[in-house]
BAFI-3210 file (N, C-alpha, C; in Angstrom, 3 decimals, decimal comma, padded with zeros to 6 digits):
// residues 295
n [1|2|3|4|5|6|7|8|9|10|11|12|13|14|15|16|17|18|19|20|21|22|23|24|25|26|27|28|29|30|31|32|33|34|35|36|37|38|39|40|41|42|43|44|45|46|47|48|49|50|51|52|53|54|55|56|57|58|59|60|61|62|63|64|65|66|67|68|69|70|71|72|73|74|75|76|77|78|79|80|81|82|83|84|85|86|87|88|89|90|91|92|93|94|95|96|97|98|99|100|101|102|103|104|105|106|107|108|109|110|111|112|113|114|115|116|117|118|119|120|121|122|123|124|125|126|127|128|129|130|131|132|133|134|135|136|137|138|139|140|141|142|143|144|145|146|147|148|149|150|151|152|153|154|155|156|157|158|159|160|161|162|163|164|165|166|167|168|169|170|171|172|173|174|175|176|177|178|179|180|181|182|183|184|185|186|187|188|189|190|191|192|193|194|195|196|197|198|199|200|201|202|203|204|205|206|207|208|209|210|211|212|213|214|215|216|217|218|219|220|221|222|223|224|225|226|227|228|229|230|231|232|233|234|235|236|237|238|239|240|241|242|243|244|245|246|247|248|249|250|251|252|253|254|255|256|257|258|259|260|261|262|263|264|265|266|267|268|269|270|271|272|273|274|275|276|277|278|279|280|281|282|283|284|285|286|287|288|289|290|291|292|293|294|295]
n.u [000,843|001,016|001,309|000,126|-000,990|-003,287|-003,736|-006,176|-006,373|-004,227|-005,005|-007,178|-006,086|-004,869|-006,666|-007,847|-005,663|-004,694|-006,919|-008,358|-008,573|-009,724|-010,782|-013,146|-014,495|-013,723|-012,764|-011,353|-009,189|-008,453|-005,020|-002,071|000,887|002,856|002,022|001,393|004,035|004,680|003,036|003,754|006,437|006,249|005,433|007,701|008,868|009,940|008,789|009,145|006,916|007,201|008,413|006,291|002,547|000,852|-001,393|000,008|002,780|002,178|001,235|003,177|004,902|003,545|003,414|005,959|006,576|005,003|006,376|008,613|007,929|007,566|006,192|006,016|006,190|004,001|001,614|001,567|000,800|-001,735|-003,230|-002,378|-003,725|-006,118|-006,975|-009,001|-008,241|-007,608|-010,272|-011,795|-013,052|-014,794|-017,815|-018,949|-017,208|-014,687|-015,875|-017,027|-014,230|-013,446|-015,008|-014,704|-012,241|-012,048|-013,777|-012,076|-009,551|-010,299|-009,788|-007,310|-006,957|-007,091|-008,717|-009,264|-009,995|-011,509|-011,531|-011,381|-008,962|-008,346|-007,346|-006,456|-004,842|-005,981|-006,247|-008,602|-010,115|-010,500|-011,632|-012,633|-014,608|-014,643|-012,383|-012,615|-014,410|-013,257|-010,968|-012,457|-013,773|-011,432|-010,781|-012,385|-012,087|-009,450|-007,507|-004,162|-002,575|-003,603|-004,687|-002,216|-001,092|-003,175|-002,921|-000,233|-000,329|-002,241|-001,196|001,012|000,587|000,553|003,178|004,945|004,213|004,698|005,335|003,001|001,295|002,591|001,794|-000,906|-001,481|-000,389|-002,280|-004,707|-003,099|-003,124|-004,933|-006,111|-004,332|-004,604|-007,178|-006,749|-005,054|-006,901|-008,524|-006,746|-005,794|-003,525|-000,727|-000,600|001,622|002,588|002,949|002,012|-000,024|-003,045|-002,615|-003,099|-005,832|-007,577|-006,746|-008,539|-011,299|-012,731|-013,136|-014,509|-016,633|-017,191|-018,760|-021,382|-023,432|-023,943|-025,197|-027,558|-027,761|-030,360|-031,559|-032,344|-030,119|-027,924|-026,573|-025,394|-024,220|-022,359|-020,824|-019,881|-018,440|-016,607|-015,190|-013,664|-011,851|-010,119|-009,428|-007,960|-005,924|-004,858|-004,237|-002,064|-000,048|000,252|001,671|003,994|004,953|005,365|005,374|007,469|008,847|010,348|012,449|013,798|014,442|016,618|014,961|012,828|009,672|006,893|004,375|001,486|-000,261|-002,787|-003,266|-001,861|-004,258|-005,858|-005,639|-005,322|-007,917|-009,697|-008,298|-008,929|-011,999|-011,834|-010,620|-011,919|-014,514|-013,906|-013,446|-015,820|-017,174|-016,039|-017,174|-019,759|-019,895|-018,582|-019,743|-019,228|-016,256|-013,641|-011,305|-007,828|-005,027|-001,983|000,084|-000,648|-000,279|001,445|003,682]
n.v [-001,193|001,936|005,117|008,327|011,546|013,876|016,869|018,155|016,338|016,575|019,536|018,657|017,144|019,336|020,842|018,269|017,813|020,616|021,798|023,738|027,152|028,425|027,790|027,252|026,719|023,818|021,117|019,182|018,352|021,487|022,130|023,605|025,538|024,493|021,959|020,851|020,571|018,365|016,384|016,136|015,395|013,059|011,567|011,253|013,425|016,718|019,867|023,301|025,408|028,080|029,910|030,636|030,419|028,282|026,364|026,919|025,904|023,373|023,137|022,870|021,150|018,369|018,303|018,452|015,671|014,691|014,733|013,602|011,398|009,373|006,726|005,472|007,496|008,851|007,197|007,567|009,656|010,138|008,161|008,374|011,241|010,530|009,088|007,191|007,163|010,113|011,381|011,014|012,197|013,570|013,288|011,720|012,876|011,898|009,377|011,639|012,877|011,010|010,072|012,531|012,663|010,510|010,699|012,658|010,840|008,803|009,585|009,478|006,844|005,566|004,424|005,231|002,641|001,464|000,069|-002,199|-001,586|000,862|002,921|002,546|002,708|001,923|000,225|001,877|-000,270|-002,813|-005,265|-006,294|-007,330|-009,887|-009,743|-008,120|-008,561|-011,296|-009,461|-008,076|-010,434|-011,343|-009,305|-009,056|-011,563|-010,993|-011,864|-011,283|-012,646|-013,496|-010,955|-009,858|-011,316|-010,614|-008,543|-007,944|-009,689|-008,089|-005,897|-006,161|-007,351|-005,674|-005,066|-007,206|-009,926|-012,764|-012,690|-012,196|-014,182|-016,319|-014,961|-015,148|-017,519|-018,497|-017,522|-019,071|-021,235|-020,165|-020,119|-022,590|-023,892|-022,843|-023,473|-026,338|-026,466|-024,809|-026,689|-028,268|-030,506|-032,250|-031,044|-032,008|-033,864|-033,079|-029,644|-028,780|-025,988|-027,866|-030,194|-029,448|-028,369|-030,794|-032,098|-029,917|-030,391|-032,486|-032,605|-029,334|-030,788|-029,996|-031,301|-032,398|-033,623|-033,690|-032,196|-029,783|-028,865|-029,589|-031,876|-031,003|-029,956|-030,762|-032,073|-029,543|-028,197|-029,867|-029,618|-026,702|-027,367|-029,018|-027,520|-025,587|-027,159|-027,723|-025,448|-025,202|-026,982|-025,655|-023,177|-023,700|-025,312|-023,453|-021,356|-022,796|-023,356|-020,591|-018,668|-017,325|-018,204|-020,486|-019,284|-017,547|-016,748|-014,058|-011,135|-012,316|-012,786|-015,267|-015,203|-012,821|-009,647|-010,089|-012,962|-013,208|-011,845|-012,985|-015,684|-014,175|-013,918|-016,162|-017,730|-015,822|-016,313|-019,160|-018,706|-017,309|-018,750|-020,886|-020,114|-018,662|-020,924|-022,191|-020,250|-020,668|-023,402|-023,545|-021,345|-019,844|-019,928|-018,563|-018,183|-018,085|-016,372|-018,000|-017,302|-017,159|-019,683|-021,878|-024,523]
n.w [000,000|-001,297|000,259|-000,287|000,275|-001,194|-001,650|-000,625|001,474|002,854|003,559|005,131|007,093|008,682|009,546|011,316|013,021|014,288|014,820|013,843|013,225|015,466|018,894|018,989|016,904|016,352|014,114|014,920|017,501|018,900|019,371|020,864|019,659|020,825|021,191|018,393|017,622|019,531|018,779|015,627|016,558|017,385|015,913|014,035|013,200|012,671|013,445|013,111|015,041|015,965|013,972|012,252|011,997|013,923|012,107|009,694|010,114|010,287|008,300|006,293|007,459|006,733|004,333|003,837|004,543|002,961|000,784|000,644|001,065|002,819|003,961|006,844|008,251|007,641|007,703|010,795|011,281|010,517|011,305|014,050|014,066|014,112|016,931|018,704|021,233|021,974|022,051|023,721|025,656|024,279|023,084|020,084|018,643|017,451|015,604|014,062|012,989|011,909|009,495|008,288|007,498|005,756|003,887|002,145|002,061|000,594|-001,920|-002,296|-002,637|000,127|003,610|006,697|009,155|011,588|014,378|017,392|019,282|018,268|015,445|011,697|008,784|005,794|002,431|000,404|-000,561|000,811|002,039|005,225|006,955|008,578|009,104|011,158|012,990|013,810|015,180|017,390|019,273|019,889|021,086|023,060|024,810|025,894|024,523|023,301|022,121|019,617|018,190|017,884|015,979|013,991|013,274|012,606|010,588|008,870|008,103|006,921|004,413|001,497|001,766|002,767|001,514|002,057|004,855|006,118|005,186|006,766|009,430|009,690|009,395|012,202|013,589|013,863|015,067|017,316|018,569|018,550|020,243|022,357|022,957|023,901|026,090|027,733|027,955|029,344|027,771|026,414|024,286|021,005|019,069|016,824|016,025|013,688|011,674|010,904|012,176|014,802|014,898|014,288|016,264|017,956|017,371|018,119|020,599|021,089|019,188|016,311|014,526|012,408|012,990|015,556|018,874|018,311|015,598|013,148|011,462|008,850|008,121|008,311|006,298|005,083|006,972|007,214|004,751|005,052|007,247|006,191|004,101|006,038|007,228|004,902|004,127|006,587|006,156|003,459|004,163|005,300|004,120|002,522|004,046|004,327|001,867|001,000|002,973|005,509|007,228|006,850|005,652|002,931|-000,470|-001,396|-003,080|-004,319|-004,547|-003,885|-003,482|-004,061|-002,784|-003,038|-002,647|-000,219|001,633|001,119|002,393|005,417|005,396|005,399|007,576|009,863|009,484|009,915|012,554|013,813|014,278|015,370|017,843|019,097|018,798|020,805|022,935|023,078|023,469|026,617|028,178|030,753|030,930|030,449|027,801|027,776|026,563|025,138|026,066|028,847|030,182|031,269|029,618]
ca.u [000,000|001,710|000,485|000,494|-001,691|-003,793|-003,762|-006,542|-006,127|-003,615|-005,245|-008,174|-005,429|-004,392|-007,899|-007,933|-004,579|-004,520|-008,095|-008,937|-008,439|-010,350|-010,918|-015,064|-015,260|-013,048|-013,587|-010,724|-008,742|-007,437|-003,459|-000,936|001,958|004,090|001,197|001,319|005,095|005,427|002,190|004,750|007,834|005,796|005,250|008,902|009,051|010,168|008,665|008,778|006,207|008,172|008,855|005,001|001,216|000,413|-001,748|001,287|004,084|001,695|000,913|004,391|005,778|002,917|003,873|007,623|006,945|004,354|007,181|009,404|007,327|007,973|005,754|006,019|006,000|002,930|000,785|001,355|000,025|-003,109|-003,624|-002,559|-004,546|-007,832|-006,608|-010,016|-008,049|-007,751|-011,423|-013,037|-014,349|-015,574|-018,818|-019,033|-016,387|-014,412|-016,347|-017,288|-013,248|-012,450|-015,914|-014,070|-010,624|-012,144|-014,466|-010,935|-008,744|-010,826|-009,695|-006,159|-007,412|-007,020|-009,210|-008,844|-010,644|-012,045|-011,223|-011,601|-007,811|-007,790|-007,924|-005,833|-005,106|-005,535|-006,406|-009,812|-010,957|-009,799|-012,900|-012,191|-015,855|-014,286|-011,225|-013,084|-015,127|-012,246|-010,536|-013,612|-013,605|-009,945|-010,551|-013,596|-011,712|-008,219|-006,549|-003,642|-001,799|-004,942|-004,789|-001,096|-000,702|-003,608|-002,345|000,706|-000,729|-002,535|000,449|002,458|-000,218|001,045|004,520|005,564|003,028|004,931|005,488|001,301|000,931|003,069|001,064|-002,284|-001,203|000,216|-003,681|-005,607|-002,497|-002,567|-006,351|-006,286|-003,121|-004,732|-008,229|-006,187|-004,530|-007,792|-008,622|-006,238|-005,360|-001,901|-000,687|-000,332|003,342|003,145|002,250|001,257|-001,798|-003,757|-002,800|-004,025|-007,314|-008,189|-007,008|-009,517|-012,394|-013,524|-013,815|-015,709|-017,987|-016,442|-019,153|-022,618|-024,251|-023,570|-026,698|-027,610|-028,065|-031,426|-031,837|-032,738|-029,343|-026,659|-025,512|-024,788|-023,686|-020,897|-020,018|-019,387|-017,065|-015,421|-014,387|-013,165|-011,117|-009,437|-009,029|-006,885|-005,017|-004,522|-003,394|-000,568|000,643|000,558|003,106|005,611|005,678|005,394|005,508|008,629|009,052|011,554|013,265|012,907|015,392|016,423|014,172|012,007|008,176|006,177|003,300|001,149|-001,065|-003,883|-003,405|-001,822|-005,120|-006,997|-004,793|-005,954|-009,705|-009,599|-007,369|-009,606|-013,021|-011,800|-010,204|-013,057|-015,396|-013,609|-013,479|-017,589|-017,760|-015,995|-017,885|-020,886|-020,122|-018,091|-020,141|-019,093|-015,219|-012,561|-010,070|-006,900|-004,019|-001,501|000,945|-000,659|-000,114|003,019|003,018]
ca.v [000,000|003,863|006,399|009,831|012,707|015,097|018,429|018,543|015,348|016,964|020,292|017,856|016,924|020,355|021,145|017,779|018,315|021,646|022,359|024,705|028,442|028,848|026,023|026,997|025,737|022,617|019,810|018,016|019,057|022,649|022,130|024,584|025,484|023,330|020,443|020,605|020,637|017,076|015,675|015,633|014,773|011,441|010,864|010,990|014,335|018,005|021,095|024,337|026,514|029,779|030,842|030,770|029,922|026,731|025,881|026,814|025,279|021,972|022,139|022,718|020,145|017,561|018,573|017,737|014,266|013,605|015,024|012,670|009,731|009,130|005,990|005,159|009,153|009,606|006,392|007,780|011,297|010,003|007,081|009,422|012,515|010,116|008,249|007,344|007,846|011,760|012,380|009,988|013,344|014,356|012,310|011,597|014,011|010,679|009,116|013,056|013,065|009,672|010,438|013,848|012,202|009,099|011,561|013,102|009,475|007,455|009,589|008,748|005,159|005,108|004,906|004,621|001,558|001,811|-001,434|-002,331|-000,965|001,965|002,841|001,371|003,123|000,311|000,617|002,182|-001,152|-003,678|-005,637|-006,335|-007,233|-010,797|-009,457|-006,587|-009,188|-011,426|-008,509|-007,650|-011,293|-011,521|-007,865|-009,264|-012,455|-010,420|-012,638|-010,519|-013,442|-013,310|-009,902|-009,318|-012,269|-010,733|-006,713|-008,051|-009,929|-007,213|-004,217|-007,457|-007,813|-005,483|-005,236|-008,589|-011,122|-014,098|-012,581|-011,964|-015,589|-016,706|-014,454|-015,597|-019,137|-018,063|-016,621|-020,615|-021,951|-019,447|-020,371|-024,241|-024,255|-022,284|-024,288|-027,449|-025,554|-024,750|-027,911|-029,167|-031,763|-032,515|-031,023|-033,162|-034,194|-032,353|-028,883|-027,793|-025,670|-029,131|-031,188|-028,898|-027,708|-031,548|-031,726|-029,498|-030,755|-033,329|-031,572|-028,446|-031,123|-029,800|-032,456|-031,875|-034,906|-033,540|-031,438|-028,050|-028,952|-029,947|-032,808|-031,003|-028,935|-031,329|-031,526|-028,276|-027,544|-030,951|-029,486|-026,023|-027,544|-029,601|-026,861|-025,351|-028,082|-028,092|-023,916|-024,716|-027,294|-025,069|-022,030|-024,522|-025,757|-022,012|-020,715|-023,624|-023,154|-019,751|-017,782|-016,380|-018,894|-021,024|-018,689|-017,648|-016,494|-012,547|-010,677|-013,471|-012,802|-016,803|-014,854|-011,066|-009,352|-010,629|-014,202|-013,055|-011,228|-014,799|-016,468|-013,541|-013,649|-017,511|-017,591|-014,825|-016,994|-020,096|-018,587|-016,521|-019,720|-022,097|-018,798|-018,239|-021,954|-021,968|-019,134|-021,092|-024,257|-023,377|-020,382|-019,544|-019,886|-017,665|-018,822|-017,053|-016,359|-019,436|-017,165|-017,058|-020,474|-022,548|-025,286]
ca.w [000,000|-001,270|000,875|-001,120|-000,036|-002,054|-000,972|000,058|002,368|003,848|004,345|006,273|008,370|009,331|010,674|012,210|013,896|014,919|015,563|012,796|013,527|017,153|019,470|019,458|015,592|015,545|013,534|015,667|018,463|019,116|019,539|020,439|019,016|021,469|021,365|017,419|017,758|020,014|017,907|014,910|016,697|017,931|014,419|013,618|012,207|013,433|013,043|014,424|015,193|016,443|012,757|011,515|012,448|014,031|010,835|008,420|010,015|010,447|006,819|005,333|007,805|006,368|002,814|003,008|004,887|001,733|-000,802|001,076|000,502|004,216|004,341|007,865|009,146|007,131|008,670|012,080|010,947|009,983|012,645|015,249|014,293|014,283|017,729|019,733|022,988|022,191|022,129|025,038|026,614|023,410|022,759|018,819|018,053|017,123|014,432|012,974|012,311|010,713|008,560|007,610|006,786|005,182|002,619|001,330|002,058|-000,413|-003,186|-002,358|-002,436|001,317|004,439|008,153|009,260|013,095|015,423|018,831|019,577|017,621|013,407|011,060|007,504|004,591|001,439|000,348|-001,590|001,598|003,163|006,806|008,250|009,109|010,258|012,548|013,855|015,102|016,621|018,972|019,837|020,608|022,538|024,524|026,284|025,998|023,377|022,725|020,704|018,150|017,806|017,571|014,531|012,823|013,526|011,747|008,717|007,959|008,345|005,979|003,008|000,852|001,745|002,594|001,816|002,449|006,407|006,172|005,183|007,933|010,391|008,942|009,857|013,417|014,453|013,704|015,872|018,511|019,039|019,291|021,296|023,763|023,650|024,152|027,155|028,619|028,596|029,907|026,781|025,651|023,047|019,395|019,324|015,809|015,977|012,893|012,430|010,422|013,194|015,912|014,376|014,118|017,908|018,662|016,264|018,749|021,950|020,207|018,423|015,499|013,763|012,131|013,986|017,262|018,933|018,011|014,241|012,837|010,477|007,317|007,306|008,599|005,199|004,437|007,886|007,218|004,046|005,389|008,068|005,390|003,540|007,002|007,504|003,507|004,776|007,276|004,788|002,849|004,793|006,424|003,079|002,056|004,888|004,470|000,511|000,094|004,246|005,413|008,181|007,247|004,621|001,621|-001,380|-001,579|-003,431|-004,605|-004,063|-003,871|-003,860|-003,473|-001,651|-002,792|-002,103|001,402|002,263|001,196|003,683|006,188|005,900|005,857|008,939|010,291|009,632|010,986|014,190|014,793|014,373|016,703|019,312|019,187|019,309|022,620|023,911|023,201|024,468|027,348|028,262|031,952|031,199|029,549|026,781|027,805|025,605|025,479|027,163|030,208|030,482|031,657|028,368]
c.u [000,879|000,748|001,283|-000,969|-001,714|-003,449|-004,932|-007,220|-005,221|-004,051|-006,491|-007,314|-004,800|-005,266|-008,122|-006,939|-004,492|-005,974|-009,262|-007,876|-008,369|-010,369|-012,822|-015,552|-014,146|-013,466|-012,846|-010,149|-007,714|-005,897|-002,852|-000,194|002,849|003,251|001,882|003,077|005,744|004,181|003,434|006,051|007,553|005,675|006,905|009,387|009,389|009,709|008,439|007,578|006,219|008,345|007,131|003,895|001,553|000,183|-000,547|002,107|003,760|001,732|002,029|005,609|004,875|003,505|005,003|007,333|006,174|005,091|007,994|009,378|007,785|007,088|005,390|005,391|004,333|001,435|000,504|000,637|-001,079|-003,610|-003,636|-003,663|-006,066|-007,690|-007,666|-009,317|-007,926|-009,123|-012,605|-013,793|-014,676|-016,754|-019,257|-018,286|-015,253|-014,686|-016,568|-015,436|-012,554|-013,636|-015,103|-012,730|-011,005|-012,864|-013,076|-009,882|-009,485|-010,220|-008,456|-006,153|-007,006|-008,291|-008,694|-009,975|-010,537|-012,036|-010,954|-010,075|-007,319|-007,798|-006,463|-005,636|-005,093|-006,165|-008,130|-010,593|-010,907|-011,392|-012,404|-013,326|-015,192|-013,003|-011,350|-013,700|-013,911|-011,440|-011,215|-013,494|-012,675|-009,978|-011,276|-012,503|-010,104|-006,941|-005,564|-002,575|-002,214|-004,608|-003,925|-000,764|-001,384|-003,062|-001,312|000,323|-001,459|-001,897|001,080|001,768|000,139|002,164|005,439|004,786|003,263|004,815|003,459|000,614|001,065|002,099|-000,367|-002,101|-001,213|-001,471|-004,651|-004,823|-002,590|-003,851|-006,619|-005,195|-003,873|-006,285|-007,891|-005,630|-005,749|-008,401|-008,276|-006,259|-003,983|-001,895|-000,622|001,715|003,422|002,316|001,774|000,148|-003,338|-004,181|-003,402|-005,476|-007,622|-008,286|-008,409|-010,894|-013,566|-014,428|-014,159|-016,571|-018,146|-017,557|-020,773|-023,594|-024,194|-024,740|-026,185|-027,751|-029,413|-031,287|-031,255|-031,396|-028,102|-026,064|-025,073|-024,344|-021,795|-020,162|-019,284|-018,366|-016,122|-014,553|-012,961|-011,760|-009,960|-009,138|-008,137|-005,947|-004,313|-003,638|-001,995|000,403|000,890|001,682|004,287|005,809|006,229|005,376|007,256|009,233|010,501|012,306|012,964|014,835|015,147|015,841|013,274|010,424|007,382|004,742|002,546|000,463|-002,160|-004,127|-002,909|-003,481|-006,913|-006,869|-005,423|-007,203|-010,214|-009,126|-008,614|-011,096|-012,644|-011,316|-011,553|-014,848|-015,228|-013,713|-015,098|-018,082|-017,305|-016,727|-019,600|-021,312|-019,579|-018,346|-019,891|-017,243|-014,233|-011,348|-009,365|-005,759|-002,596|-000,252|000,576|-000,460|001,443|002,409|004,429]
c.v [001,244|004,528|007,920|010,012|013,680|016,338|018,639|017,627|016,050|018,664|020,382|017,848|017,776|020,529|019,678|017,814|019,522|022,631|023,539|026,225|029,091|027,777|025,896|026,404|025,121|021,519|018,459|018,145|020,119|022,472|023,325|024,634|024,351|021,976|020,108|019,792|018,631|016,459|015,128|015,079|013,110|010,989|010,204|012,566|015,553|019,357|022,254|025,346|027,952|030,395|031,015|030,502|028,695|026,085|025,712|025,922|023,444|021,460|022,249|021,205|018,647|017,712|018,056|016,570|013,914|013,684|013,909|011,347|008,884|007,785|005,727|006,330|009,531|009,043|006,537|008,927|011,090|009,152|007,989|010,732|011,808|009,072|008,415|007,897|008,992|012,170|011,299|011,193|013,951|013,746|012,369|012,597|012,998|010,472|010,408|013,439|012,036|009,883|011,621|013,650|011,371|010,070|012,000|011,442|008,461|008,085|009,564|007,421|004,850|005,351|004,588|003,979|001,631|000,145|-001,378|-001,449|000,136|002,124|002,805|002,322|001,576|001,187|000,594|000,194|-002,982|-004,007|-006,229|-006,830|-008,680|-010,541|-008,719|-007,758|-009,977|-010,589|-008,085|-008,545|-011,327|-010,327|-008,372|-010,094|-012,116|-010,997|-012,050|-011,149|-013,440|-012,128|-009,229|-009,732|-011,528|-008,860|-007,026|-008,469|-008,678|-006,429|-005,092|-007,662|-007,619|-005,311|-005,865|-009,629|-012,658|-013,967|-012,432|-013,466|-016,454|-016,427|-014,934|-017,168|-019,314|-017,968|-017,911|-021,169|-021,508|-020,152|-021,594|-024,338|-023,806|-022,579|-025,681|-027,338|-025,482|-026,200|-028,948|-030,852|-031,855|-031,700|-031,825|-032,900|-032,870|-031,111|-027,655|-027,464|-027,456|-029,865|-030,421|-028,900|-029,547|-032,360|-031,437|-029,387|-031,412|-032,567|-030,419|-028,950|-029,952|-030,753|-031,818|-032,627|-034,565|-032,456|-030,500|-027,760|-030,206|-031,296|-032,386|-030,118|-029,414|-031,505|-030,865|-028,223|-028,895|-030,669|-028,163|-026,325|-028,359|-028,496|-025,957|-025,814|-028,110|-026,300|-024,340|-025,905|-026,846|-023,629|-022,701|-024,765|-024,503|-021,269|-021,958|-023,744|-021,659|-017,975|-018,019|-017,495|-020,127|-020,814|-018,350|-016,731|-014,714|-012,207|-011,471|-013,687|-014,394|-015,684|-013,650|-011,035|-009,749|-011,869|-014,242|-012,611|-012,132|-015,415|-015,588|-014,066|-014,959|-017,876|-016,780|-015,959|-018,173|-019,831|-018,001|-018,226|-020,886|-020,974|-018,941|-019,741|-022,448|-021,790|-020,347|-022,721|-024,391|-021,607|-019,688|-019,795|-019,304|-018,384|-017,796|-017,370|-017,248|-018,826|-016,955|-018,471|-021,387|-023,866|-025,990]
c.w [000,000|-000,505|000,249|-001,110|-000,705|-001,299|000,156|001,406|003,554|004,677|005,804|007,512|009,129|009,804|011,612|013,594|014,649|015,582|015,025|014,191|014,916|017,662|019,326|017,602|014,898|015,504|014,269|017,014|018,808|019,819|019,537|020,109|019,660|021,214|019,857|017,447|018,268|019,472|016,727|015,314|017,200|016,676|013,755|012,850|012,793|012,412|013,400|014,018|014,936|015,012|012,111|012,435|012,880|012,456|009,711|008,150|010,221|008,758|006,072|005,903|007,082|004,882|002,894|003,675|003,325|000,337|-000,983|000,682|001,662|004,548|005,534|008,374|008,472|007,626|010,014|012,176|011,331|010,668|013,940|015,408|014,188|015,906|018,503|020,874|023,387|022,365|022,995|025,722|025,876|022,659|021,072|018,099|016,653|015,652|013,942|011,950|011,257|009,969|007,391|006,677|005,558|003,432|001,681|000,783|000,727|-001,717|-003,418|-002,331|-001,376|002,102|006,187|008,275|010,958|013,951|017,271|019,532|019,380|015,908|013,228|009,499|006,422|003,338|001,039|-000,111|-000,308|002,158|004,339|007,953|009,081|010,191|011,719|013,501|014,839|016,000|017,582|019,222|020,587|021,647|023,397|025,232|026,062|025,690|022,713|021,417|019,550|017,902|017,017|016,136|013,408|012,461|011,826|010,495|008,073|007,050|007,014|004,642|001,893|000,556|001,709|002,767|002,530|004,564|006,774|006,468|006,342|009,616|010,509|009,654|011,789|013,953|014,308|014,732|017,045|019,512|019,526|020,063|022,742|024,078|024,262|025,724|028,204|029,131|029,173|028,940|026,116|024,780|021,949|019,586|018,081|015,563|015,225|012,994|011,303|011,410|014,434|015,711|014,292|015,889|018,556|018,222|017,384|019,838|022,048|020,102|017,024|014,317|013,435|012,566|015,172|017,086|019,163|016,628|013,650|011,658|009,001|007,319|008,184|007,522|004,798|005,353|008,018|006,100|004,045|006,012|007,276|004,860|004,983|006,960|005,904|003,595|005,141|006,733|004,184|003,144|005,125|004,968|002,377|003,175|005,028|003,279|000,581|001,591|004,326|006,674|008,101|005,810|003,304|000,383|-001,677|-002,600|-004,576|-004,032|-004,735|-004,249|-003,533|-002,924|-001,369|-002,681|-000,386|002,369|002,202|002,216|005,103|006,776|006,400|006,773|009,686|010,550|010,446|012,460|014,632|014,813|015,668|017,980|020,049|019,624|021,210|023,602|024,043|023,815|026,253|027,813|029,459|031,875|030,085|028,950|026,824|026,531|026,035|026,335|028,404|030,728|030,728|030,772|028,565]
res [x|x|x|x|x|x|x|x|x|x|x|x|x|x|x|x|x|x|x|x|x|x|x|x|x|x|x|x|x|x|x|x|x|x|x|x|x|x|x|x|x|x|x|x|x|x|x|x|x|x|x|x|x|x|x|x|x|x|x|x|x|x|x|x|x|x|x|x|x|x|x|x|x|x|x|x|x|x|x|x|x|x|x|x|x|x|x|x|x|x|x|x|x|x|x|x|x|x|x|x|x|x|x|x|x|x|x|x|x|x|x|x|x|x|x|x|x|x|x|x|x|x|x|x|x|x|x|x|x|x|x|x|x|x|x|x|x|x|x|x|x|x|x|x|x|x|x|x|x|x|x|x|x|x|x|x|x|x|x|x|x|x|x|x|x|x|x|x|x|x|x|x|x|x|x|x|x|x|x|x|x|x|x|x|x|x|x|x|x|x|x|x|x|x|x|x|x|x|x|x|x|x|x|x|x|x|x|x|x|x|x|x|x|x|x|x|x|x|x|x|x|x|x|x|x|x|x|x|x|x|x|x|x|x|x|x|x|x|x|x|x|x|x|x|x|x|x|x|x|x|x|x|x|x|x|x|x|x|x|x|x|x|x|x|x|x|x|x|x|x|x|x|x|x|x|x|x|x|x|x|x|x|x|x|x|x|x|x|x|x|x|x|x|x|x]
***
């Protein structure tokens, strides 16, 4: 994903940053010169105030990071200047600014994308409802291993797919290791994610004959979990051809973004399926994250 702002992307982000003009008609939060000042230096960037306006010296210092092609310095801009945790005492101030960014951001083919942790820039055309969903899961019972694997595959999609793939793989294993854990069941001697996920098939009820499924739609509900099951097949045999895990040849791309961000959503559906099934059969007990456990 390039990030290169328009103009007038970036002159959004001067009224979101600095607050507009007055503080009584801003669209984000009124900054002073010194705030504006360590806003950009958290970004990675320096700019002074003391020689101009707030507004000015915000928007000439935004201009040379986007001349720069500062990648990194420019994702923190725009993540940071929409950061829920700045406007908790400002009741829908929040969503009114990532609305405001996102209206200009789409026509850089970007948007910020809103998640239980905080927003996210990706690319305008990126669907994410599977992915959003497992991250509220993983936020409710405080699964930070889920979260972290899938943080990363995302951040890795377009840049380094094979490390995406890898990560994508990492967020199915993190999940049965640590239902196996709860239950207090061995691990599988061999702990790929195939052999886990069939681990933890049984003691789920992982099966379409098992109760809670009606007659007339155990077949569809056995050929949904088949495919499941030929998913996480397939994801596994996809990070040991073509993930970053056990090497790969200098500048030698196996495969792009958009087969990494297959690997994702598929990773993403089945973790978040075995999670919900947890919750629902084991409704009174919390699936912690496998590092809280001594293994």
């Amino acid at each position: 994903m390039r990030i290169d702002f328009s103009q007038q992307t970036i002159e959004a982000l001067v009224q979101v940053i600095s607050g507009g003009a007055n503080a009584e008609a801003s669209i984000g939060i009124y900054r002073t010169g010194p705030a504006i000042e360590e806003f950009m230096r958290r970004c990675g960037y320096k700019v002074s105030v003391a020689r101009s306006s707030r507004q000015k010296a915000l928007y000439q210092g935004i201009v040379e990071v986007n001349f720069i092609t500062d990648q990194e310095a420019l994702r923190k801009i725009v993540e940071k200047a929409a950061d829920p945790r700045d406007f908790l005492n400002l009741p829908g101030t929040h969503q009114a600014v990532v609305e405001y960014l996102n209206a200009r951001l789409v026509y850089d083919g970007l948007r910020l994308e809103v998640h239980p942790r905080g927003v996210r820039l990706v690319p305008a055309d990126q669907t994410a409802s599977v992915t959003d969903a497992l991250h509220t899961a993983a936020s409710t019972i405080d699964f930070d291993t889920v979260k972290l694997d899938l943080d990363r595959a995302l951040k890795s999609a377009d840049q380094d797919p094979e490390d995406a793939a890898t990560s994508a793989c990492s967020v199915v294993e993190s999940v049965c290791r640590s239902i196996l854990v709860e239950l207090k069941l061995d691990l599988p001697a061999k702990k790929d994610i195939k052999t886990l996920y069939r681990a933890v098939a049984e003691p789920l009820g992982l099966s379409a004959g098992k109760d809670g499924v009606s007659d007339d739609i155990a077949d569809d509900v056995r050929t949904i979990l088949g495919g499941l099951a030929s998913a996480v097949q397939g994801i596994g045999a996809l990070r040991t051809h073509a993930g970053d895990a056990h090497g790969r040849e200098r500048g030698y791309r196996r495969i792009d973004a958009r087969i990494a961000r297959m690997a994702i959503h598929s990773a993403s559906a089945v973790a978040l399926f075995l999670i919900e099934t947890w919750q629902a059969k084991f409704p009174n007990r919390t699936l912690h994250t496998i590092g809280q456990h001594q293994v």
